[in-house]
C-alpha positions as CSV (number, residue, x, y, z in Angstrom):
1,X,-82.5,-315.0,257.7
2,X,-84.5,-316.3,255.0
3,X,-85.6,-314.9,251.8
4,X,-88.7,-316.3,249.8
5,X,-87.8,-316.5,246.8
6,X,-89.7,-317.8,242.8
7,X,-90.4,-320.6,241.8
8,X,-89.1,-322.2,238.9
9,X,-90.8,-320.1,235.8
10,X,-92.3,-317.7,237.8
11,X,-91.1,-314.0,237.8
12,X,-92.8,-311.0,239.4
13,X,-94.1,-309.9,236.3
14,X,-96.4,-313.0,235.9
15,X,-100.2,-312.1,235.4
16,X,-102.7,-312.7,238.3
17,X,-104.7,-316.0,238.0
18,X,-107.9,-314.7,238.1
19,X,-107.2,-312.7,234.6
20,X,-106.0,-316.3,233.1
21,X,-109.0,-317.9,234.3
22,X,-111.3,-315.0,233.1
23,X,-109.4,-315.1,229.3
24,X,-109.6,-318.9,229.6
25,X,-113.6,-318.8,230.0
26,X,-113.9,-315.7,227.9
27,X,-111.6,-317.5,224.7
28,X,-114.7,-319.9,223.6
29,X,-116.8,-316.7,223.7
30,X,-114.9,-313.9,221.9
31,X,-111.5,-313.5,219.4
32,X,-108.6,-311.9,220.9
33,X,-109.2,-308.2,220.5
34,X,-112.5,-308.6,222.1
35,X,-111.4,-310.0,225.7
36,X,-108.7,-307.4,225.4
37,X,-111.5,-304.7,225.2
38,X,-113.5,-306.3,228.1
39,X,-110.0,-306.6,229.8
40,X,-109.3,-303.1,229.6
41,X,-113.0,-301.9,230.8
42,X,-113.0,-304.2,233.6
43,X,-109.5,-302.6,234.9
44,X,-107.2,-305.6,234.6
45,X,-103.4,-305.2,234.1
46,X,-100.8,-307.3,232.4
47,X,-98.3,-308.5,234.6
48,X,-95.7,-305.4,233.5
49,X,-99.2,-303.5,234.5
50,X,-100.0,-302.4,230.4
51,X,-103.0,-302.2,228.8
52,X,-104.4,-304.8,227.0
53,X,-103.7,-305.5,223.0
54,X,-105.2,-308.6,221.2
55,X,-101.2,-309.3,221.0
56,X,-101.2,-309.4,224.7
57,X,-104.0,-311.6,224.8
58,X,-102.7,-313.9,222.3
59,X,-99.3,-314.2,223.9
60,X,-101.3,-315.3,227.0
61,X,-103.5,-318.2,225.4
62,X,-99.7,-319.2,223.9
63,X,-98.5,-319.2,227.2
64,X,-101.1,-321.1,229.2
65,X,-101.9,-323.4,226.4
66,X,-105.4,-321.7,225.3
67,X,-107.0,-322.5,222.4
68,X,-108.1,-319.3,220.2
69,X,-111.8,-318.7,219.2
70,X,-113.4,-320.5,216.4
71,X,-116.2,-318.5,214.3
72,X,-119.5,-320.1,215.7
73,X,-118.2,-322.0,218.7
74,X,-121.0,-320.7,220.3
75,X,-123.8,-321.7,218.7
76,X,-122.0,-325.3,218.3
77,X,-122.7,-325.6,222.1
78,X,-126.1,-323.9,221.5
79,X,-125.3,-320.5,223.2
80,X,-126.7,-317.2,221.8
81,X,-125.7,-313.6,222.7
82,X,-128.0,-310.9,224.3
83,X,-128.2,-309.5,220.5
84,X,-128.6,-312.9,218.8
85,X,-131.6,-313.7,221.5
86,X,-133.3,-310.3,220.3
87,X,-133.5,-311.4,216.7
88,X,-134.5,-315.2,217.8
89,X,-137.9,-313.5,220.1
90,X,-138.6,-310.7,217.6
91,X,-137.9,-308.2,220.2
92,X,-135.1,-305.3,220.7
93,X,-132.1,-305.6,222.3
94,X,-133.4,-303.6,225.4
95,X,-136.3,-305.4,225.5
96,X,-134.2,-308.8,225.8
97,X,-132.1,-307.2,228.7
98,X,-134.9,-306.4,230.6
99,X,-136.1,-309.8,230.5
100,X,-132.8,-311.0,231.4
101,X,-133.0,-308.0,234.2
102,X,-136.7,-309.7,235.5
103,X,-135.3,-313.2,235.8
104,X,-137.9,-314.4,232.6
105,X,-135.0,-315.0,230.6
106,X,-131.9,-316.6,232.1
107,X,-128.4,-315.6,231.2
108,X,-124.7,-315.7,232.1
109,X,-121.8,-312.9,231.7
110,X,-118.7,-313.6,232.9
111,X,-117.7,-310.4,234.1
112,X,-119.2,-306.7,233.8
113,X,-118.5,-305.4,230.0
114,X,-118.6,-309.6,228.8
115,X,-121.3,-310.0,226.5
116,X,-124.7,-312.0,227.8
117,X,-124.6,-315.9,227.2
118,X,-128.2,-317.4,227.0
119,X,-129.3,-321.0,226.4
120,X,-130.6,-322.0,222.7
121,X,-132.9,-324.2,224.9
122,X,-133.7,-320.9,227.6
123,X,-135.0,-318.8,224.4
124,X,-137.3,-321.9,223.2
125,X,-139.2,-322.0,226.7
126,X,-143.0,-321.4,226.6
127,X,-143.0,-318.8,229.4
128,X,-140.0,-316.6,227.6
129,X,-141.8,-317.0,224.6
130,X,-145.3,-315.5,225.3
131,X,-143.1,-312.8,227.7
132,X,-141.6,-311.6,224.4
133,X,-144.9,-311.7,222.6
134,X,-146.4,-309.6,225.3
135,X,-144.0,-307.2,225.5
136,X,-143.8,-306.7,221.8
137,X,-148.3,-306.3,221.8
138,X,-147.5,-303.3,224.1
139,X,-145.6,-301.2,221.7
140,X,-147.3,-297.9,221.1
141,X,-148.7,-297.3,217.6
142,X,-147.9,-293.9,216.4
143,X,-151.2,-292.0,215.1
144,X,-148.8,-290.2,212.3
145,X,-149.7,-292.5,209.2
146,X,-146.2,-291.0,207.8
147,X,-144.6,-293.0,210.1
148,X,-146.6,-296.3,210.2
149,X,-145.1,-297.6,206.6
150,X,-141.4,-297.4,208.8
151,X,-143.0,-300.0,211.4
């Protein structure tokens, strides 16, 4: 008879590797308490099959030799959220998804609920530049001059 049996280390509470490879990319996006939000929307389990805490998360990165988040990473390597690429073209949040949506604007997200990663270089492109500028021309004027001083 034989009997497979754990490797040295492992125990059959160990967390799948997909979720370490998904904190590992998601840990030079987002601090701790953020992947364990995204984490917990996307349905993924610890290995006693828990919810996710930023304690959880951190005990992870201990254990497979993560490094945690720095403030501004991101735009070190020149990456911009969906939000941060809103403010850059002058255009809402929406607007920006729907561009992302249309294929003008090219992004990345790791995983449903992970936040939008687009290129520094992707928002300074001539064609996602004048897609922004015509989509912000076609925003209705209101013919209420109590409400045109809020524009």
């Amino acid at each position: 008879m034989t009997v497979k049996k754990n490797k040295i280390g492992q125990t059959r509470w160990a967390v799948k590797a997909d979720v370490v490879d998904l904190v590992r990319n998601l840990a030079r996006q987002l601090p701790d308490l953020s992947i364990a939000a995204i984490l917990n929307r996307s349905g993924k389990r610890t290995g006693h099959g828990a919810s996710w805490t930023r304690s959880h998360v951190c005990s992870l990165r201990n254990i497979h030799g993560i490094s945690v988040y720095r403030e501004g990473e991101r735009a070190e390597r020149g990456e911009r959220t969906l939000d941060e690429a809103a403010d850059i073209l002058k255009v809402s949040r929406a607007t920006a998804y729907r561009m992302v949506s249309s294929g003008v604007l090219p992004a990345r997200q790791l995983c449903t609920g992970a936040p939008w990663i687009i290129q520094l270089s992707d928002l300074q492109h001539e064609t996602v530049r004048r897609e922004a500028d015509a989509r912000r021309s076609r925003r209705p004027i209101s013919q209420d001059p109590v409400q045109n001083p809020l524009l």
